[in-house]
N, C-alpha and C positions, 0 to 999 in steps of 0.2 A: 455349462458352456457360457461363459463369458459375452452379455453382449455392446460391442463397440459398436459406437456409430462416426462417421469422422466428416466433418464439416470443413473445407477448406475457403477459407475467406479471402483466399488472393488464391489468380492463377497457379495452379501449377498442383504435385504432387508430392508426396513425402517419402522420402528413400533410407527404404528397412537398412541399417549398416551397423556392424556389431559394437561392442563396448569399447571406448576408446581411452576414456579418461574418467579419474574417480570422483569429480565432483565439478559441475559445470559452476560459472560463476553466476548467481542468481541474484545478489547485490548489488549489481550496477547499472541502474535504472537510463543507460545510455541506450536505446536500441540502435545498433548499428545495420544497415540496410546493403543488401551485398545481393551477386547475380550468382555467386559460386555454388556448387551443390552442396544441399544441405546434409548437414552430420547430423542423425542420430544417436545419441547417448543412452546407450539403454546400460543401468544399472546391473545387468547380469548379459551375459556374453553370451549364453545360450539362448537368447529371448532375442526379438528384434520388437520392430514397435508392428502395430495392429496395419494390416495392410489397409491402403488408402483409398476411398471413393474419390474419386479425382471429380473435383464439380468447379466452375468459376461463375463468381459474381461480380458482377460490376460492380465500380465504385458508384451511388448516388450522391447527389449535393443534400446538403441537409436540409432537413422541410424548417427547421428554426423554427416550430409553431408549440413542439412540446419536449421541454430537456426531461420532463419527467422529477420526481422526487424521489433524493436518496434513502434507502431505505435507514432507519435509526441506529442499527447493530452495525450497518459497514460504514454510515458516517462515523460512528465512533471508531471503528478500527482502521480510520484513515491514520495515515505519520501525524500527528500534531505538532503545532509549533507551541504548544501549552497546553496544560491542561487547569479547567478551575472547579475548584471545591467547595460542596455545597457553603460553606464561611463567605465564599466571592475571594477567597487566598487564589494567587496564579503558582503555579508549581512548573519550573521549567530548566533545563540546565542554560548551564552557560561558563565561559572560561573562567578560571581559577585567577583570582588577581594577582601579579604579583609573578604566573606561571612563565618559566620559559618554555615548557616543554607543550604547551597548550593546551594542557589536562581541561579537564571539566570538573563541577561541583553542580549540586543540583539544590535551588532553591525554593523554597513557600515565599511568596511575596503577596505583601497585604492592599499591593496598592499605593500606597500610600505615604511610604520611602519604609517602612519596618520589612526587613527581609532576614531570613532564617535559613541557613543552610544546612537539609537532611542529611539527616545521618546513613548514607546509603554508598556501597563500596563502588571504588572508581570502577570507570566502563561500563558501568552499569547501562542498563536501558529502559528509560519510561517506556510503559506498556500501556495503562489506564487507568482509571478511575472511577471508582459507585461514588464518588462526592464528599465521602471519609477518610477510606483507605486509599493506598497507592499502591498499584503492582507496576513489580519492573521485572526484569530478569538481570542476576545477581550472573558474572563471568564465574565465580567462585562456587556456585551451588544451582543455579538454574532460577525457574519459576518463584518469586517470592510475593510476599504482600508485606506492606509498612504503616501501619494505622499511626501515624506520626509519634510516637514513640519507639518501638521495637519495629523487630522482622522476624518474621518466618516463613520457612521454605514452605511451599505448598507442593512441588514435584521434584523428585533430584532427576526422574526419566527426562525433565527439560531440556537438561545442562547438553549442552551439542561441548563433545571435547575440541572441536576444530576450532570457532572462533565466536565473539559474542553474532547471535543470529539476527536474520531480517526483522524489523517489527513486523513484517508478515506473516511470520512463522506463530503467531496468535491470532485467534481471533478470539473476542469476550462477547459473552450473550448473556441476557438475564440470569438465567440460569445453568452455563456452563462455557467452558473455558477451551477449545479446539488450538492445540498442539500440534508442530511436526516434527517429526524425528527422522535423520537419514539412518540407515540401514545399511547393511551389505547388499542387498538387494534394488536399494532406491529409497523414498520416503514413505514412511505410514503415518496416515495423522491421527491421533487419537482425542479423547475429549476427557474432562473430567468436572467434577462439579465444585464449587469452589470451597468447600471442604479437603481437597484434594482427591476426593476417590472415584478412582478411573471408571470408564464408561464399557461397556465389553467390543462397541461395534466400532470400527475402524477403518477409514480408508488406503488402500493400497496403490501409490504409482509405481512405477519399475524407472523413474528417472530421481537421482540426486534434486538436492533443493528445491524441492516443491516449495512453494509457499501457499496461503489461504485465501481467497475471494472474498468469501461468504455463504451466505444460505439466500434463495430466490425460488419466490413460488413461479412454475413456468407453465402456462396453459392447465391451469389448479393443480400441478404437481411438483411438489417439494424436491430440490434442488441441495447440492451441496456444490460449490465451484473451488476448482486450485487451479493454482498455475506456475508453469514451468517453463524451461528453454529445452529447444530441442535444435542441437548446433546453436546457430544465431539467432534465429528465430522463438519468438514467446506464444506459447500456446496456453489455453483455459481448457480445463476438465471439467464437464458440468456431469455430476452425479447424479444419476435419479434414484439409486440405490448403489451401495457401496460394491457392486460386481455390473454395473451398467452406468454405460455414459458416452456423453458426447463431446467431440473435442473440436475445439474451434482453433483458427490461426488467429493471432490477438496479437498485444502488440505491452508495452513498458503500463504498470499502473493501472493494472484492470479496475474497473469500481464498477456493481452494480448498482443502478440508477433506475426504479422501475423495471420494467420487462430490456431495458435497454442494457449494454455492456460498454462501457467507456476504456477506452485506452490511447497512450499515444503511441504511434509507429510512424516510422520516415520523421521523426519530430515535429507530426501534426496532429491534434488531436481529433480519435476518429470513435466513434459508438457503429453499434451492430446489434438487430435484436439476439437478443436473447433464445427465443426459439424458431434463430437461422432464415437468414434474408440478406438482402444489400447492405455492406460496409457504409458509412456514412458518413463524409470528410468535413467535422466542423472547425477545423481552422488552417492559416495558410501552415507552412513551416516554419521553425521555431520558437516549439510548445516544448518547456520542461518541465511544467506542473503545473495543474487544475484546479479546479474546487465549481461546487458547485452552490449555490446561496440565492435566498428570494427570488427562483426566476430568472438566476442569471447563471453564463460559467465564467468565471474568471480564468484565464489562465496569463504565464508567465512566459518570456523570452527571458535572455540574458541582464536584459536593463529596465524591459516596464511590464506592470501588468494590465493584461484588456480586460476589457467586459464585453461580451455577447448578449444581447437582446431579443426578446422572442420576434425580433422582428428580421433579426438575422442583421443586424448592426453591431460592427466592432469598432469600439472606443479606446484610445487609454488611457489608466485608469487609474495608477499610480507609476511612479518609477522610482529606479533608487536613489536619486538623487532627492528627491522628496522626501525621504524616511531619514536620510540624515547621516555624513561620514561612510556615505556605501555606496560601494562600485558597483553591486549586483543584486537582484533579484535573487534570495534563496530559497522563499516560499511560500505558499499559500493554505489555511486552513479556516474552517469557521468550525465553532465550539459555543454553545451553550446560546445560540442565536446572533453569535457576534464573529465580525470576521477580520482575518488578523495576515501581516505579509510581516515575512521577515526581509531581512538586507543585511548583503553583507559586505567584507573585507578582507584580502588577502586569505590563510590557512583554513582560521577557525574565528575567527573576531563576525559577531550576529548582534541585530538589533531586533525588536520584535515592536510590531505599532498594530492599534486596532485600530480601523476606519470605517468611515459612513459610506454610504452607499454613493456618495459622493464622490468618493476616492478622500475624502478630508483627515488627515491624522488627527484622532479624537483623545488617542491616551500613547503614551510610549509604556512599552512596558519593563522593555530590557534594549538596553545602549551600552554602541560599543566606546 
């Protein structure tokens, strides 16, 4: 017997409703907020979803005294806006010169004006990096690694036939590499080590596009967390074993942060523990992306980004008009103890700048 526990983090309830459609969109990191009743997508017709303990929590204000620190495996499996190799090479895509159609090309850059363009098939998608090799996922073959020479595939089970996947859909650990795969049924994530040989034990949702969390020790018991949409709404699966779990209503960009769980909903950035309590509303509305770095969270609107202080003071911190020929805030990341925003332009046209904690642009890395 299967045991569910189900957590509701805002009013209300969740309504069992049969298979509607084959694959929800899990891609698009827009949470849209709606009064309408929510659809269930259960990936088999004959299944509904786990009946609901119906509980409400209030929203609190945030204490701003502890953002807590992110754990090392899910800061790295944040989106990066670069990645840098143990050399101090930045490895990043960016548009093809010269392109009408906007393609991309993905680059080793020293620094220093010497840049090198991998030898790595279009579409492709950075994944990460041990400081040597490079994994991405290849559209033509799935899971691969590129030690700056050659490639090889490490999984062809990767390869999703629909379209290239979330960077979500990996997660990398010291020691092993967690995968999702949809199914006829919904997603199963499985793991493997990076030799490529599968792991036997596997996680089971009954909903399309799952994607990965991470792993979190919760009240000293070992966690696995995913997350999905259910109708409009984004929900986290916290595992405690691959046949028991608890599921929480969450919201765009989960990130586990300490015993904490970070996401944005309503396009404000809000945390909730971990092991179930008050949602917690740390910023006003419009938040499109996060980071968290030294004691502070950065996050972004359309034009500038703030910084939060443990004192529970919002600043701004950069904007795009500081970074240079850019209308927009694209992103935020820190890698390697440094932290980096992009900006951007029209389509596809990105810039990339690392700065002090000053908001000061200390290096450009990539201009559009």
């Amino acid at each position: 017997m299967k045991n569910y526990r189900i957590i509701a983090a805002l009013t209300g309830a969740l309504i069992a409703a049969p298979f509607i459609s084959g694959c929800s969109d899990n891609n698009n990191n827009s949470f849209v907020n709606g009064t309408a009743e929510t659809e269930i997508t259960s990936a088999d017709e004959t299944e509904t979803a786990p009946q609901t303990e119906e509980k409400t929590t209030e929203e609190a204000t945030a204490a701003a005294d502890d953002f807590g620190t992110p754990d090392e495996d899910c800061a790295q499996n944040r989106p990066q806006l670069l990645y840098i190799l143990d050399s101090g090479d930045y490895v990043y895509s960016t548009e093809k010169d010269g392109s009408d159609d906007h393609s991309e090309v993905f680059v080793k850059d020293d620094g220093k004006g010497g840049k090198t363009t991998l030898d790595l098939p279009e579409k492709s998608l950075l994944l990460h990096t041990d400081g040597e090799n490079i994994y991405y996922y290849s559209p033509d073959e799935g899971l691969c690694v590129y030690d700056g020479k050659n490639s090889k595939l490490l999984s062809s089970e990767t390869k999703s036939e629909e379209s290239v996947p979330s960077r979500e859909s990996f997660f990398f650990t010291g020691d092993r590499i967690y995968f999702a795969c949809d199914t006829s049924k919904g997603t199963v994530i499985k793991s493997m080590d990076y030799s490529g040989k599968n792991d036997r034990d596997e996680y089971n949702i009954e909903y399309h596009g799952a994607r990965i969390v991470g792993n979190a020790e919760i009240n000293g018991e070992k966690a696995f967390l995913c997350t999905y949409r259910i109708g409009i709404a984004e929900h986290v699966r916290i595992f405690t074993d691959k046949d028991s779990f608890t599921e929480v209503n969450s919201g765009d960009s989960p990130y586990i942060v300490d015993q904490w769980l970070y996401y944005i909903k309503d396009r404000a950035l809000r945390r909730i523990p971990l092991a179930g309590g008050s949602e917690e509303k740390m910023t006003e509305a419009g938040c499109t992306c996060f980071c968290l770095y030294n004691d502070k969270i950065y996050y972004a609107d359309s034009e500038t980004v703030y910084a939060i202080d443990k004192n529970g003071s919002s600043s701004a911190f950069i904007t795009a008009d500081d970074i240079g020929k850019c209308d927009f805030i694209a992103g935020i990341s820190a890698s390697d103890g440094r932290l980096f925003v992009s900006g951007g332009t029209g389509a596809s046209g990105r810039s990339i700048v690392e700065v002090d904690e000053s908001g000061k642009v200390i290096s450009t890395i990539s201009e559009i």
